[in-house]
N, C-alpha and C positions, 0 to 999 in steps of 0.2 A: 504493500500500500504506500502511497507516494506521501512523503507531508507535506501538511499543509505549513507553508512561512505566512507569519504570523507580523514577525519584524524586518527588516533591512536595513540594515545602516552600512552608511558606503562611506567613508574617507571623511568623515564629520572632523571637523576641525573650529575650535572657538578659542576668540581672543576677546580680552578684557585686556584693552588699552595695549599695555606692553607685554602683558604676561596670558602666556598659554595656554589654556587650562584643559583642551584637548587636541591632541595633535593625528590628524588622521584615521578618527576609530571606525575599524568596520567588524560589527559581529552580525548574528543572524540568530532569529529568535524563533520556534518551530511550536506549531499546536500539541500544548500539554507539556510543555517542557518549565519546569520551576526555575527558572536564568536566574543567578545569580551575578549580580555587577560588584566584585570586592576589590576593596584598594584601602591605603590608610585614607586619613582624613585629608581632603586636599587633592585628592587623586584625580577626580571630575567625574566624582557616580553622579551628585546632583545635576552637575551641569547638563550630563548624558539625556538625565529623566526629563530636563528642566525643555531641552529639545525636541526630543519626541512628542513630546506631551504639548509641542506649540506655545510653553512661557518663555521661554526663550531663542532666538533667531540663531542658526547657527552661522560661524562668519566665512565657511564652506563643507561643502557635501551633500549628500542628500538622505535621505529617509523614505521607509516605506511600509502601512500598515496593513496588512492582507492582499498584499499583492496590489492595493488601488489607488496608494499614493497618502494624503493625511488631512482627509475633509471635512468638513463637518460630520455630517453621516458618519465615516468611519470610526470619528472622535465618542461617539456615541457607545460606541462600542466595548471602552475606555475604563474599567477605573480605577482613580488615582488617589494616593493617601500621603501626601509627598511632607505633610507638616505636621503639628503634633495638633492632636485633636481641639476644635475650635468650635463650640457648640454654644448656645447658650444655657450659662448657668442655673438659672432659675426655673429652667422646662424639664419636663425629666426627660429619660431616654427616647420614649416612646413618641410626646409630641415633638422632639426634636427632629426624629426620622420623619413626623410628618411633613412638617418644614422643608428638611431637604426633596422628597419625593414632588412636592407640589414645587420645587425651584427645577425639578428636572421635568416637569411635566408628564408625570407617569397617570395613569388612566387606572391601572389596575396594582400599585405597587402592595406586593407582597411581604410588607415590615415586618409580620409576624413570625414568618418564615424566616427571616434576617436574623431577627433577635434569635428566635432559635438555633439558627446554625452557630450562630456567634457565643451560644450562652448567655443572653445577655434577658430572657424571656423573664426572670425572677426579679432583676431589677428594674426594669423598664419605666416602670411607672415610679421609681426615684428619681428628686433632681440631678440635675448632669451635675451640680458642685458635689455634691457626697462620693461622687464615685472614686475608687482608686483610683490609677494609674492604666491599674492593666487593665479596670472596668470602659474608661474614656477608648483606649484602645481598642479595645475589641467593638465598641460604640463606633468607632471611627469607620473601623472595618462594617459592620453591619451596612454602615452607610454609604459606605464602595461598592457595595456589591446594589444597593437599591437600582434597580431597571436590569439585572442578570446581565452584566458585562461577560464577553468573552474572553477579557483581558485585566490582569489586575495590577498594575503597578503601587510597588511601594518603596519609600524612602526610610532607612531603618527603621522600621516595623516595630523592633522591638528596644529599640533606643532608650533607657531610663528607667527600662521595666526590671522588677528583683529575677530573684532564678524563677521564682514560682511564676511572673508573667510571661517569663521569656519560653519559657516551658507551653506555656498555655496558649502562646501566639505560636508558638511553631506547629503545634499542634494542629491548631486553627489554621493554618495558612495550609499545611500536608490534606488536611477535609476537602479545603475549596476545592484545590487544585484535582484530587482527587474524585470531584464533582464532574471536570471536566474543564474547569479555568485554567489559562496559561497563566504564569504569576511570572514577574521580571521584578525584583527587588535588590536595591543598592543597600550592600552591608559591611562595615568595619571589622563585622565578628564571625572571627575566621570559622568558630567550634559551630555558629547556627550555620552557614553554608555550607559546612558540613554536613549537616544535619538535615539538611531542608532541600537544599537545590539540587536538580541533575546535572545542571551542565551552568557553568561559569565563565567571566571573563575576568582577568585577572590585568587591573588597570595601576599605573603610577605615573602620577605628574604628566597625566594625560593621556598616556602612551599603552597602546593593551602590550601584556606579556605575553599573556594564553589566552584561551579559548579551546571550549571544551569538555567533555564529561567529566565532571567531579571526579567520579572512578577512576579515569585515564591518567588526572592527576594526580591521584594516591596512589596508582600503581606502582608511577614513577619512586614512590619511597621503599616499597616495599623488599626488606631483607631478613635475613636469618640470624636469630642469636644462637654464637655455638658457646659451649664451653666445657671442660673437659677437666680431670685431677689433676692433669697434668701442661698446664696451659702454654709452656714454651715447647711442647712436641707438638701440641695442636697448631700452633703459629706457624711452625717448622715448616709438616704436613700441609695446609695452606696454601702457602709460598709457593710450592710444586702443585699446584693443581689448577689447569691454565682454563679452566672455565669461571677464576674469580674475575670482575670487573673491579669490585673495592673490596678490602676486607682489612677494621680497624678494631683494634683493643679498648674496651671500655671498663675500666674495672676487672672483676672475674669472669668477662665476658668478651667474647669475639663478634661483632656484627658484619656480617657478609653480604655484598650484593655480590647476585651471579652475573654474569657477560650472557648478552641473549642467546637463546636455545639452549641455554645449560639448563637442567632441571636438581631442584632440591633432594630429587631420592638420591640422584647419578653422585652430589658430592658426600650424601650419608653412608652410600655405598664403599665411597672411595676412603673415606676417613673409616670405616672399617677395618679395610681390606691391607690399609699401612699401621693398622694396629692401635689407632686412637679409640681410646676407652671415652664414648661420648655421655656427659650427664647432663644436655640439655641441649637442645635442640627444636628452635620453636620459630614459625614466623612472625615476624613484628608488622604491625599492620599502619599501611601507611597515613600517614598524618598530615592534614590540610597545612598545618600550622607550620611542618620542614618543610613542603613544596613552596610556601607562600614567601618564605625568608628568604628559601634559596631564589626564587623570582626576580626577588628586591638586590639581592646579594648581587646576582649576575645582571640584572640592569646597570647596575654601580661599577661593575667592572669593565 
């Protein structure tokens, strides 16, 4: 089955005055894919959202949403959570969705449904001041979703929320998506794109790094801890076995990557068969957080 593209961004480039804050970004955003846009702060996730979404001009390239460019109609299609939630205070949940619904001129909107998906059904009818943090959030989100958008952008999501929000927004965001919404969200935090997104772009100081399935990028970490009673014949052995790419000391531990087409049993076998007495031997599962350093690392160099 063919996919459907959803986004296109071709060579986007923006300047503010004298400083860059994207320099030629092209990624590509596909139905049902959770995109994550991560960079530190400063990077130009907002800038990226702030384009597509039409608030801001870019100073070249172009863009394109379902194949038909970025028009009204299409905008429609849209939604966006890009600031920290902005409601009025003294309405509760509930008239407040009404408010927004009647500014998008919906006919039949479905609030009850919203608050539902979002958990938000039990406080609804509290004012929006009482609410936490992670309550105004997931309010916010109800409110993105009012007219079934096919498309849901967000700008840290989960920005200022404790563990227990940030928990209950990823959650929340894994439902939608799982509804059938594409989700494209800009985030600082490496462990929730890990968690959340399938495929990433990995931006700094304007400039993408990667692009790409999350997974592809953790593969890339992926090695073995050996270790052994005997750790300088294990080092030895090693040494001689021309299927390592890297293989360094950490403590009472050895971490190994293989050179492609080498497999994990081929080197268990072989530290066998020279007499290495192995007491551990496990894969270490790769981590967003050494792909993203080393990104940053090898930009720098």
């Amino acid at each position: 089955m063919a996919m459907q593209n959803i986004l296109s961004v071709k060579n986007l480039s923006k300047n503010y005055g004298a400083v860059l804050a994207l320099k030629d970004l092209s990624i590509s955003v596909q139905k049902g894919d959770i995109y994550g846009i991560l960079g530190p702060n400063g990077s130009g996730k907002t800038t990226t959202l702030g384009i597509i979404l039409g608030v801001t001009n870019a100073t070249k390239g172009l863009y394109s949403w379902f194949e038909n460019g970025h028009s009204h109609q299409e905008r429609k299609k849209i939604g966006a959570m890009l600031d920290k939630p902005n409601f009025y205070p003294h309405l509760s949940g509930l008239e407040n969705l009404k408010l927004v619904a009647d500014i998008k001129e919906l006919k039949k909107p479905e609030i009850l449904d919203r608050l539902e998906l979002t958990g938000m059904s039990k406080n609804a009818k509290r004012k929006f001041y009482t609410y936490s943090t992670g309550m105004k959030q997931r309010l916010a989100l109800a409110s993105t979703l009012l007219g079934n958008p096919e498309v849901l952008v967000l700008d840290e999501p989960t920005n200022g929320l404790d563990p227990e929000g940030i928990a209950d927004v990823r959650e929340l965001i894994l439902k939608i998506a799982d509804d059938g919404t594409t989700v494209i969200m800009a985030s600082h935090l490496l462990d929730e794109v890990q968690k959340v997104c399938s495929h990433v772009a990995v931006i700094k100081n304007g400039n993408k790094l990667y692009e790409g399935h999350v997974q592809s990028l953790l593969a890339a970490d992926d090695g073995i801890e050996l270790s052994s009673d005997d750790l300088s014949k294990l080092g030895s052995v090693l040494s001689k076995y021309n299927g390592i790419h890297k293989s360094e000391k950490k403590g009472e531990k050895f971490l190994v990557k293989l050179a492609p087409g080498f497999k994990s049993s081929e080197l268990s076998s072989f530290l066998i068969t020279q007499g290495v007495d192995i007491t551990h031997f496990a894969h270490r599962k790769g981590s967003l957080e050494a792909e993203f350093l080393q990104l940053l690392k090898e930009d720098r160099d």
